[in-house]
C-alpha positions in Angstrom: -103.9 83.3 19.3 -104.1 79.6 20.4 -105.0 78.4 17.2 -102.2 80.4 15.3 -99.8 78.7 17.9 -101.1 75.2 17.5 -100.6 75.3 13.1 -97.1 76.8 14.0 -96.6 73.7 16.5 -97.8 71.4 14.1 -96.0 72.7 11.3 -92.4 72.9 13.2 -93.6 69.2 14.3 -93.8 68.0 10.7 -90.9 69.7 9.9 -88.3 68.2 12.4 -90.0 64.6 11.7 -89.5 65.1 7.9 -85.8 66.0 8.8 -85.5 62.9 10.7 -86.8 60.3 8.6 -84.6 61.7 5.5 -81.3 61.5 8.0 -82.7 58.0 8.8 -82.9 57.2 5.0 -79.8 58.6 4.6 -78.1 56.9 7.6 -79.6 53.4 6.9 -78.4 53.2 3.2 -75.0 54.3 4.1 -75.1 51.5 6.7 -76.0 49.0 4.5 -73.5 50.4 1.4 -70.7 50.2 4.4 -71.7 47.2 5.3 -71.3 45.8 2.4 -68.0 46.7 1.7 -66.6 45.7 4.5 -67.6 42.4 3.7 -66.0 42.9 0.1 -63.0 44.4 1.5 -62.1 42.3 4.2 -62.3 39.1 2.0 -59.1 37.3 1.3 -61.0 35.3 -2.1 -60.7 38.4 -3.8 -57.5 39.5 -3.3 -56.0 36.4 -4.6 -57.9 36.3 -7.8 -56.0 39.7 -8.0 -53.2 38.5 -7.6 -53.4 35.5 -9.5 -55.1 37.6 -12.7 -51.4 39.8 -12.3 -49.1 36.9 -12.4 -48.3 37.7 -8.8 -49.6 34.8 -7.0 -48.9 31.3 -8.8 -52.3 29.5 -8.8 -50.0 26.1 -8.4 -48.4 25.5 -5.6 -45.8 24.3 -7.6 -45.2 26.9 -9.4 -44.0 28.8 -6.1 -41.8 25.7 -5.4 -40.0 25.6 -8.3 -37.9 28.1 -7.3 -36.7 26.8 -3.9 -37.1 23.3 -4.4 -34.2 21.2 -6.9 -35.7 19.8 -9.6 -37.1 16.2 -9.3 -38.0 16.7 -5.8 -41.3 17.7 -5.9 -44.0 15.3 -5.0 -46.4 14.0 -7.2 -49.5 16.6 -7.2 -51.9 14.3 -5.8 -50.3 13.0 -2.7 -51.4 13.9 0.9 -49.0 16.3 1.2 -50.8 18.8 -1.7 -54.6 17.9 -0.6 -53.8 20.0 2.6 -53.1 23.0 0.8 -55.9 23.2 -1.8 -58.2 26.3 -1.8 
């Protein structure tokens, strides 16, 4: 009787630690996939690319100014003014 109660011990054992190193598994990859995109999500490089590749965002800041700026006022491209606002 002991020894019928000891394999059923050991095999409920096995059981529940098999269960929770496949939920581990299963947790830590969804960590890490989550993880990572987060990072992707939450970074502003890629949204402008998007938004340059749809014509939304003008990669030149002049471009943008063109519009609310009179032509000839504009300074020259390389001037201090510009280097600030590089990406």
């Amino acid at each position: 009787m002991r020894r019928t109660l000891d394999t059923a011990a050991g095999v409920i054992a096995t059981v529940i630690a098999s269960a929770f190193a496949v939920l581990f598994v299963v947790t830590a990859s969804m960590a890490l996939s989550l993880s990572n995109l987060e990072q992707q999500l939450l970074n502003p490089e890629a949204y402008k690319r998007a938004l340059v590749r749809q014509h939304i965002y003008p990669p030149d800041p002049n471009d943008g100014l063109r519009k609310l700026v009179p032509a000839g006022h504009l300074p020259d491209r390389n001037s201090d003014v510009w280097r600030a606002f590089r990406p």
